[in-house]
N, C-alpha and C positions, 0 to 999 in steps of 0.2 A: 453302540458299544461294540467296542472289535474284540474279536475273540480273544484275545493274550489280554484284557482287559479284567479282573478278578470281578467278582457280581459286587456288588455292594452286602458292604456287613452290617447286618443287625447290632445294634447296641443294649447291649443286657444291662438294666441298670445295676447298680450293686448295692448286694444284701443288706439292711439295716443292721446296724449293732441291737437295734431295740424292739423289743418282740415283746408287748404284755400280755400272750399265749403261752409264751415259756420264758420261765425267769429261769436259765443257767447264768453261770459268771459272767456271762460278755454282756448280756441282757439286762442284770441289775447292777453295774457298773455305770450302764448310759441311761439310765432310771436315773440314779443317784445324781450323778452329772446334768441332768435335764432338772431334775425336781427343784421345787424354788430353796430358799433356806429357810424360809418359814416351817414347810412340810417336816423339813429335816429337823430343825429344833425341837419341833412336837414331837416328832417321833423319840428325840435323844428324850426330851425331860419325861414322856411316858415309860421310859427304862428303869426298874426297878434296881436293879446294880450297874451302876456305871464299870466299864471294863475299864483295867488298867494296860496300859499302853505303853511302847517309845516311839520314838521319833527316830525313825530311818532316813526321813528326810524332812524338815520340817518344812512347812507350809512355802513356796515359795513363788513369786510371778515372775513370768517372763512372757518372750512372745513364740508365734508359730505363724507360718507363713499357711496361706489360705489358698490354696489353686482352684481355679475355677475350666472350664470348656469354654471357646466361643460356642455361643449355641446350643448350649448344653452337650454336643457330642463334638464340638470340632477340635482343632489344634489347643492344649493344656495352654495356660499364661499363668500366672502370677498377680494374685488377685488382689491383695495385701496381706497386711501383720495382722493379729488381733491377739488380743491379751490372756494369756490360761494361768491358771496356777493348780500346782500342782503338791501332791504330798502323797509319804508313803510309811505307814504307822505297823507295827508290830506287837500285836496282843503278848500279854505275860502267861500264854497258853499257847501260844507259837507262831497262830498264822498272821500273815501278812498282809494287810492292805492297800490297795492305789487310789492314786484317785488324779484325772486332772479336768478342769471345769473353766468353763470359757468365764473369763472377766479377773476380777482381781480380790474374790473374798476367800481370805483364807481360811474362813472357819465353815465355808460351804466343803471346800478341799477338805478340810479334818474331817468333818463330820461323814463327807464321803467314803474318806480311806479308811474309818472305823469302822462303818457298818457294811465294807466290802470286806474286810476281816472278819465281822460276826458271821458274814451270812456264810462263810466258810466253814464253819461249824459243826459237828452234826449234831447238838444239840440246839440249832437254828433250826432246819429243815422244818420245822412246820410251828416256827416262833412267832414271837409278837412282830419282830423285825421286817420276818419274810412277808407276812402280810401286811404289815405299813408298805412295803415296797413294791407289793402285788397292788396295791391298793393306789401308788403313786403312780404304777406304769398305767395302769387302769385311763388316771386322768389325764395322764400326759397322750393316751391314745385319742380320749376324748376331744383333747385339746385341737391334736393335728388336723382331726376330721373335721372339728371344727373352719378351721380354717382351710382345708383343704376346699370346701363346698363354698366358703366365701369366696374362694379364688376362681373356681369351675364356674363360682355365676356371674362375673366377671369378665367370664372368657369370651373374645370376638373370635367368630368363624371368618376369616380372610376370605378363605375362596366364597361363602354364600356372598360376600358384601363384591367380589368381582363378576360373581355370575347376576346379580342383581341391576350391579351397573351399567354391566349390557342389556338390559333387558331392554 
């Protein structure tokens, strides 16, 4: 490496949206987005007064372009399309909803942008809601570790299998 040469950069991966340590808005937005629609249907029909709502934007699919790394750190490429839908609902108490969710159901989208509205609330702050949604990021946390240790044992060490071969 010649000196006018800059060192090599470390690559910081970036922050998840999804923390089931701390559920602020960004955290139970990608709860809500992640949880299957099953969870969410239980949790709507467990609501004792359904909220009334409008339609800011109603339920709708399209696509979003997926970028990926070579390498996970090298040069950005264009990885493909994949399908979201998206909605954006407005309680009859005033807050606002979003919601957009990979695939094409649009009653996962509703169900989303409703209960990203309730949990706006301050009389949510320690509701049935918040905890369905503590309770979802919970499993979705479970889920990844899940699979994260399926992948780790999985994993081949390259360099033991070159130092090996010399042997």
């Amino acid at each position: 490496m010649s000196d006018t040469t800059p060192p090599p950069r470390a690559i910081e991966p970036r922050e998840s949206a999804f923390n089931p340590d701390r559920l602020d808005r960004r955290s139970w937005i990608s709860t809500l987005a992640l949880a299957p629609l099953t969870d969410l249907d239980a949790l709507w029909d467990g609501l004792a007064d359904k909220p009334s709502f409008l339609w800011l934007k109603a339920p709708q699919r399209g696509a979003a372009m997926v970028r990926a790394r070579a390498g996970g750190t090298g040069q950005k490429f264009n990885l493909g399309e994949m399908t979201i839908t998206r909605c954006v609902v407005q309680l009859s108490t005033g807050e606002a909803g979003v919601a957009y969710v990979a695939g094409r159901s649009c009653r996962h989208a509703a169900l989303a942008a409703v209960f990203d509205a309730l949990l706006q609330r301050e009389d949510e702050m320690d509701g049935p809601i918040r905890r369905g949604v503590e309770r979802l990021a919970r499993e979705i946390a479970k889920r990844r570790r899940r699979v994260a240790n399926e992948v780790a044992a999985s994993k081949v060490d390259f360099a033991m299998l070159v130092q090996e071969a010399g042997r």
